[in-house]
C-alpha distance (Angstrom), angle and dihedral (degrees) to the residues before:
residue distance angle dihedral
X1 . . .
X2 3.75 . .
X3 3.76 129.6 .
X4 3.95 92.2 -107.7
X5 3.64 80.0 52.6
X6 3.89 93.6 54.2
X7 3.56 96.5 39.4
X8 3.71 88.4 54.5
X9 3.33 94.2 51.7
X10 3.92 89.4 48.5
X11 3.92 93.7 46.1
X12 4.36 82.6 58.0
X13 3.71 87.4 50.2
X14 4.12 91.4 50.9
X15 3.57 89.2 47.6
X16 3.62 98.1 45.4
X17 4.15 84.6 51.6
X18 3.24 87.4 48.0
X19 3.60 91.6 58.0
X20 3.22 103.9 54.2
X21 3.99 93.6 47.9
X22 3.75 87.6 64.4
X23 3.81 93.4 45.9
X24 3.59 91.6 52.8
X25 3.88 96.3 41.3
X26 3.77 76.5 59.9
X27 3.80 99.7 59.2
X28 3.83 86.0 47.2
X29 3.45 87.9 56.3
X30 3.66 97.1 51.3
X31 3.69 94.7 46.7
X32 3.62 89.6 43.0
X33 3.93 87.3 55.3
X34 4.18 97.5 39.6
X35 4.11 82.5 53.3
X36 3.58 92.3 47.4
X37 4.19 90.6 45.7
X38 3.85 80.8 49.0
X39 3.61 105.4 53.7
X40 4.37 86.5 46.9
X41 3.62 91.2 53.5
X42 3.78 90.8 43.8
X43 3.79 87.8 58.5
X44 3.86 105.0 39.0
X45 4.06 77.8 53.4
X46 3.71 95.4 53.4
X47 3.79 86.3 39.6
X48 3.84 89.0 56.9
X49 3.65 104.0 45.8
X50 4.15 88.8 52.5
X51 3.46 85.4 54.9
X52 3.60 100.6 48.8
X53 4.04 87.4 39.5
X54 3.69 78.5 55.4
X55 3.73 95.3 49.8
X56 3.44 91.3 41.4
X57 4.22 88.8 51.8
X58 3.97 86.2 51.5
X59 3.92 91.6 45.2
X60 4.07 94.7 52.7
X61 3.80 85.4 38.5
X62 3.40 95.3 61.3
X63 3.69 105.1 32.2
X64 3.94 82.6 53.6
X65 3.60 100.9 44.9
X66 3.48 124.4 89.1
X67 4.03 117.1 -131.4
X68 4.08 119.3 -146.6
X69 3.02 108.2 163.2
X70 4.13 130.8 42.2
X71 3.65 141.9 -171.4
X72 4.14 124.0 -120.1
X73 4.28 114.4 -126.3
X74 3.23 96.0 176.3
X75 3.82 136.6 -1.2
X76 3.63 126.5 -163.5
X77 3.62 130.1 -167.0
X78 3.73 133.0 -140.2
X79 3.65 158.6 158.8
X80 3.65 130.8 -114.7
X81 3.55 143.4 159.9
X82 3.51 115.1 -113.8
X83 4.37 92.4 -114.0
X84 3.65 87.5 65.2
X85 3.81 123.4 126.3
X86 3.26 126.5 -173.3
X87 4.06 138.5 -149.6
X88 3.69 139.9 163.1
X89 3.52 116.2 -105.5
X90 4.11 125.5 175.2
X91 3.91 91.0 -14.1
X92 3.68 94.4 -59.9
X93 4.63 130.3 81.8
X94 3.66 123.5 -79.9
X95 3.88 108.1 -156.1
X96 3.75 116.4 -175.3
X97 3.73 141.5 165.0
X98 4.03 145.9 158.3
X99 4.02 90.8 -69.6
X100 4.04 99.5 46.2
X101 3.59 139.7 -59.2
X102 4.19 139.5 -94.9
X103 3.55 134.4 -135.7
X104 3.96 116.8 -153.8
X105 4.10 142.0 179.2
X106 3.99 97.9 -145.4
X107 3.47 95.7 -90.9
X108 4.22 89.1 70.6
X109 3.68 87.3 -106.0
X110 3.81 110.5 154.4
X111 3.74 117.6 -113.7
X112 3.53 89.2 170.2
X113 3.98 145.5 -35.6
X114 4.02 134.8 -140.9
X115 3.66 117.7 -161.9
X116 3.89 109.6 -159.0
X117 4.04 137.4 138.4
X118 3.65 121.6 -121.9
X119 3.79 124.9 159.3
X120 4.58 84.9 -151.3
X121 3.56 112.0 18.0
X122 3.56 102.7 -165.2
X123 4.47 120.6 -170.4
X124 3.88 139.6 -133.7
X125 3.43 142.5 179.9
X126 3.74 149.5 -178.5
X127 3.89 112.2 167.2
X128 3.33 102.9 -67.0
X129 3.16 116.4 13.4
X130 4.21 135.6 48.9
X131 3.66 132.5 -166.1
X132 3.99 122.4 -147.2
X133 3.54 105.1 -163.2
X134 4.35 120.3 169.3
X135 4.20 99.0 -119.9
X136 3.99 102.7 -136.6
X137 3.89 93.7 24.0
X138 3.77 133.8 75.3
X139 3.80 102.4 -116.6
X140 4.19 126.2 98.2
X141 3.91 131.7 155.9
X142 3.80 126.8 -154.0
X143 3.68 113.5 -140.0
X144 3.67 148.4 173.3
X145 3.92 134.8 -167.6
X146 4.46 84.0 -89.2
X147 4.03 77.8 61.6
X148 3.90 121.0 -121.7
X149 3.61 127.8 30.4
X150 3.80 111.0 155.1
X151 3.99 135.8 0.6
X152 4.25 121.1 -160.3
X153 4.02 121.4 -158.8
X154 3.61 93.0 -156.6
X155 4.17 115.8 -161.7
X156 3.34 99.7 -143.1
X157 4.45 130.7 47.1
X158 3.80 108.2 -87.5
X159 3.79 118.1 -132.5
X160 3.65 101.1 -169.0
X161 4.33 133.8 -7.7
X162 4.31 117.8 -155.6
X163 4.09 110.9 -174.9
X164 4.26 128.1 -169.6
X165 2.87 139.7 -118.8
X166 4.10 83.3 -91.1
X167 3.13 106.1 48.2
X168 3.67 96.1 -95.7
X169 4.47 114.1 132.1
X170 3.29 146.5 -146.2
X171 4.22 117.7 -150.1
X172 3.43 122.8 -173.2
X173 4.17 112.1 -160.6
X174 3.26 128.2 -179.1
X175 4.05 128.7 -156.5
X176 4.55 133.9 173.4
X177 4.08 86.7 -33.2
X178 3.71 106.2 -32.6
X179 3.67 130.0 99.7
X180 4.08 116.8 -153.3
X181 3.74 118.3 -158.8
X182 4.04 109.6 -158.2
X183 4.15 123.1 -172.7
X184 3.97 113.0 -155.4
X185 3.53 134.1 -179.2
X186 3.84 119.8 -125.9
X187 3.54 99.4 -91.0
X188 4.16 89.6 49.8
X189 3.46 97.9 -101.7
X190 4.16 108.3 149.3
X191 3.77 106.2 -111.6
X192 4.04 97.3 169.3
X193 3.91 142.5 -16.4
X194 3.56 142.4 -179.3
X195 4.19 144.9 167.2
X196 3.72 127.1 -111.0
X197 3.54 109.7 -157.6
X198 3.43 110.7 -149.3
X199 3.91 97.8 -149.1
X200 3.57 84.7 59.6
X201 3.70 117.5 42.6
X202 4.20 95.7 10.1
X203 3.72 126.1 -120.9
X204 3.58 130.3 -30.2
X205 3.69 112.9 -113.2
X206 3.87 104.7 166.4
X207 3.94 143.4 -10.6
X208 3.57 131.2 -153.7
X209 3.98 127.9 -164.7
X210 4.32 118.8 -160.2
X211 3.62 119.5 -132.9
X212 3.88 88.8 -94.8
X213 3.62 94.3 46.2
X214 3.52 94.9 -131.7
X215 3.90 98.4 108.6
X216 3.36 121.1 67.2
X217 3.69 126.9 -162.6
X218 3.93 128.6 -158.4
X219 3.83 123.3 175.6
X220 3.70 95.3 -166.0
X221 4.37 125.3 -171.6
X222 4.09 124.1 -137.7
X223 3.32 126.2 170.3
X224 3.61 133.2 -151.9
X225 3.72 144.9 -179.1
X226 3.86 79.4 -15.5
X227 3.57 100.0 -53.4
X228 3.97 131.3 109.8
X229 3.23 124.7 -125.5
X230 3.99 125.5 179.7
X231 3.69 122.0 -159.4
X232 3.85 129.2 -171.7
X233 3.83 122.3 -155.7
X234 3.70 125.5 -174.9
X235 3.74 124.4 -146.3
X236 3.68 127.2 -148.0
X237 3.63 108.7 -159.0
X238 4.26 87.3 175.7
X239 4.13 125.6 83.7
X240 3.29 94.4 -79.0
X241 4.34 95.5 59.1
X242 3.81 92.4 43.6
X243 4.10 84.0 69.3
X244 3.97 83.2 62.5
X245 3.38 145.0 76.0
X246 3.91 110.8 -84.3
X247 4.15 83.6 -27.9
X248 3.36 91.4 -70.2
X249 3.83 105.3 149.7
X250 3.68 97.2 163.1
X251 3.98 139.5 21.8
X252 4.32 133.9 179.3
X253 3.59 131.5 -168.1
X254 3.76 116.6 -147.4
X255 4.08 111.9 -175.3
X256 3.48 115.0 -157.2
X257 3.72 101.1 6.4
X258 3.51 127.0 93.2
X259 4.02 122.3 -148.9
X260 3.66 115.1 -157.8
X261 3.82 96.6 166.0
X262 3.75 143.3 59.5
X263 3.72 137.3 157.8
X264 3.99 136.1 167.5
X265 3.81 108.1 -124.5
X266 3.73 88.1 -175.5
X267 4.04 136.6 2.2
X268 4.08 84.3 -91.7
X269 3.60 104.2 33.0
X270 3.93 132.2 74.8
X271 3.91 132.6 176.0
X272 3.54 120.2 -161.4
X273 4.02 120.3 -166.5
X274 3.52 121.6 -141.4
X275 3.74 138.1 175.8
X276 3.66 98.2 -113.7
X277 4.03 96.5 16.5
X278 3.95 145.3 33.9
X279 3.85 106.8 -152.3
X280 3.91 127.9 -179.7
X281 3.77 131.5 -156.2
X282 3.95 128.8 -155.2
X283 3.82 124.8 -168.5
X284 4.04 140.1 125.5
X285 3.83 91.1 -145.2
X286 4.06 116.2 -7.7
X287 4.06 102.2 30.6
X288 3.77 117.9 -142.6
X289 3.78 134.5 -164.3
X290 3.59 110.8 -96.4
X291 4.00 103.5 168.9
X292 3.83 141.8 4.6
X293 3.60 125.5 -168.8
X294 3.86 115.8 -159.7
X295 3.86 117.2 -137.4
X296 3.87 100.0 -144.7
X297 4.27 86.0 169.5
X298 3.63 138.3 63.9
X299 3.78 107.0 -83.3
X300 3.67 122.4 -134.1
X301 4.13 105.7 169.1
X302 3.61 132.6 -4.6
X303 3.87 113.1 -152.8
X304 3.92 130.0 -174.6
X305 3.70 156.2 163.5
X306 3.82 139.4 175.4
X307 3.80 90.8 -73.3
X308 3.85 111.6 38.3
X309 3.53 145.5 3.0
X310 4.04 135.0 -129.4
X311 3.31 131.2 -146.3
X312 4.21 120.8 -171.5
X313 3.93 115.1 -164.5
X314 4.06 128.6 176.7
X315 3.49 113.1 -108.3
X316 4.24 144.4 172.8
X317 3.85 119.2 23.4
X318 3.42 120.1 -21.6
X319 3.68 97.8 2.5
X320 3.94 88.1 -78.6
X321 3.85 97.5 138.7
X322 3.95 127.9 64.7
X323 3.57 115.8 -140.3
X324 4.12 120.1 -148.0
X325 3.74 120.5 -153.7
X326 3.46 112.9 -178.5
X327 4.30 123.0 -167.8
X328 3.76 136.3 175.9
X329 3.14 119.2 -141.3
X330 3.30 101.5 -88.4
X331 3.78 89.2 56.0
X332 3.00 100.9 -104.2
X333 4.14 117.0 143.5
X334 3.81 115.1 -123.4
X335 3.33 99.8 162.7
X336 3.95 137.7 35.5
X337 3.68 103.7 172.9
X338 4.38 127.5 165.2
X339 3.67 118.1 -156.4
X340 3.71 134.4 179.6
X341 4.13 105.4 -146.9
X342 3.83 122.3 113.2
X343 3.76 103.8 -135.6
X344 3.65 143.9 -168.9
X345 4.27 92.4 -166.6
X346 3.77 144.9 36.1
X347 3.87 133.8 176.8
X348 3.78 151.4 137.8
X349 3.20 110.1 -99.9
X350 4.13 125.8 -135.5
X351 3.92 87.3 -90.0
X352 3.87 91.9 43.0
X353 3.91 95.4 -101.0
X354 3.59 118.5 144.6
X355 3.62 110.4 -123.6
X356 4.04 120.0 -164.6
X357 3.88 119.2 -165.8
X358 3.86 149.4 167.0
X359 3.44 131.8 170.2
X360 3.70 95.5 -57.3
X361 3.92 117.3 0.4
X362 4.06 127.7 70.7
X363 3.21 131.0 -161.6
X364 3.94 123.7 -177.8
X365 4.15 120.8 -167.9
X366 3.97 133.0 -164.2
X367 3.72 117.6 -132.7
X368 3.65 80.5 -112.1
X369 4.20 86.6 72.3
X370 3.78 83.8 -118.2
X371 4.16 108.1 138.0
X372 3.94 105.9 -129.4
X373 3.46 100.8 -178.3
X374 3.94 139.8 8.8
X375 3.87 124.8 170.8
X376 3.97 136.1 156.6
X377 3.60 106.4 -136.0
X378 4.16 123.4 -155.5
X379 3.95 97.5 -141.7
X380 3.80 120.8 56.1
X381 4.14 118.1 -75.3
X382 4.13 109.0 -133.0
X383 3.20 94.1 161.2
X384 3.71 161.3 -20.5
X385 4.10 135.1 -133.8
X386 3.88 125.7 -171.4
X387 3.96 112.1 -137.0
X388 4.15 139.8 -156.2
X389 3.66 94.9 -61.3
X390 4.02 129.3 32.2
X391 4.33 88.7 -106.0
X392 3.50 99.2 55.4
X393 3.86 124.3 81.4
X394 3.42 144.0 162.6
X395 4.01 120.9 -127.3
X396 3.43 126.0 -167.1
X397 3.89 119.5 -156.0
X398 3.56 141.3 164.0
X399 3.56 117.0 -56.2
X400 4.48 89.2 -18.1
X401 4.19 138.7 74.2
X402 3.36 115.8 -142.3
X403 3.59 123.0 -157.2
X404 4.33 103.4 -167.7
X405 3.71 149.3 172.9
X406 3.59 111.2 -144.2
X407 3.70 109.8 -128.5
């Protein structure tokens, strides 16, 4: 073999070296890279669980801390009789009174306004629509947040009005011994009626009308050989209750209890009050009782929405501290809560705060029991609204609207 021969054969051997120094300065490179792409990732993930331990810290901090103090965004003034009640409705105020009612954004500016006269105006809702009807007299209206959609001129006293979640209510009227029960359609045109006889099937206490409007409920009160006895009958006014007798597709007999309220929190579910018992009722078609929740103390409020259900009892001596039992609905307690505050109101609030007031003091608790906020106010307290986030409120006062961040 010649030398060209040899040196060719060593120039293969260089390159193959060579070769294989490049593909291993490219494995370097890539492990180099995938430790480099570790280490970042490594550090944006520390970086993001201090910030969410941080979040978390400001979370707990303010669901545990108590506010006393808060600052005014925007304050409103206005005028009002001294009847007038107020409620939230659609996001924006409801003002009403004994000579008509006003519809507001939360800077008082008119929506819309219905004049009327009622010696007992009375409120319901479903969603989107309420009904102002004059409990005792013969007048109601049927409106929604455009303003008036239907008016009824009933002929006999009304005793109690439920409307749906389209417009569509429910009257109860009651004339010499005989209760009437009359369904109407938004506009006030007749869509059924029919007599309850009170010799028969005992006084009306209560009705209740589902989202749908095709169950009704009636708690109804007989009593005999000197004891009461409440039962409540559900109507089906769909397919399935014209296959029954007078569409009733369910009935329950309570002895010695008397149940003088009712109200669909949903199109399925129904709460009935008692004196000695809070029941509720699920069902599409045929409700059924689902839970009952015994009241072994003296009651002072009941308070409820579509998620839970309060219950207030005296307690300590002299009655001088509030008790707070709170259930879902599957009666299960959440919340066992004392408090020492004499108070003319109680409620969940939109975000499912409780919210305590009188005339002039607030207080506002988690479902945790934790108290959020407490403040004595100098003008008169008529009511209170939760907003977007869990520090801003609404108050309304005497004669102002305040818009506020708790602080």
């Amino acid at each position: 073999m010649s030398v060209e021969e040899d040196n060719g054969k060593i120039n293969i051997k260089e390159k193959k070296k060579k070769f294989h120094m490049i593909e291993n300065d490219e494995q370097e490179l890539e492990q180099k890279i995938r430790k480099h792409r570790m280490r970042n990732l490594r550090k944006t993930l520390i970086i993001l669980g201090i910030l969410c331990a941080i979040l978390f810290g400001l979370y707990i901090f303010f669901e545990m801390k108590t506010f006393t103090d808060y600052r005014v965004v925007r304050e409103t003034e206005r005028s009002d009789t001294a009847a007038t009640k107020f409620e939230n409705f659609q996001g924006n105020i409801l003002k009403y009174s004994n000579d008509g009612a006003f519809y507001t954004d939360l800077t008082d500016h008119m929506i819309w306004n219905q004049t009327y006269e009622m010696q007992n105006p009375m409120l319901d809702t479903c969603e989107e629509y309420m009904t102002i009807y004059d409990k005792g007299g013969t007048n109601l209206y049927i409106l929604d947040k455009t303003g008036l959609q239907g008016n009824i001129k009933t002929t006999m006293p009304i005793f109690q009005v439920c409307v749906a979640s389209q417009g569509t209510v429910a009257v109860l009227m009651e004339s010499e011994g005989v209760s009437h029960l009359q369904m109407y359609d938004k506009s006030g045109t007749l869509l059924a009626s029919g007599e309850l006889h009170q010799e028969n099937s005992g006084y009306p206490l209560a009705i209740a009308l589902s989202f749908d409007a095709k169950k009704l409920a009636v708690s109804m009160l007989a009593i005999s050989e000197g004891k009461a006895e409440t039962t409540i009958a559900f109507y089906n006014f769909g397919s399935v209750g014209q296959n029954e007798i007078d569409n009733i597709v369910a009935s329950y007999i309570y002895k010695d209890q008397i149940f003088p309220e009712l109200e669909f929190l949903s199109n399925n579910r129904m709460i009935a009050l008692g004196d000695s018992e809070i029941v509720s009722y699920e069902g599409t078609q045929k409700p059924k009782l689902v839970q009952t929740i015994e009241l072994k103390k003296e009651i002072k409020s009941v308070f409820y929405n579509e998620e839970y259900i309060g219950i207030v009892s005296n307690k300590g001596e002299n009655n001088s501290t509030r008790h707070i039992e709170v259930y879902d609905w599957k009666g299960k307690s959440i919340l066992s809560k004392n408090v020492k505050m004499d108070y003319t109101n109680i409620e969940f609030l939109e975000n499912n705060e409780i919210c305590i007031t009188n005339d002039t003091e607030c207080r506002i608790y988690s479902l945790y029991g934790v108290e959020r906020f407490h403040y004595t106010f100098e003008k008169e307290l008529y009511k209170v609204f939760s907003g977007v986030t869990q520090m801003d409120y609404t108050f309304i006062l005497d004669g102002t609207t305040e818009k506020v961040k708790i602080k």
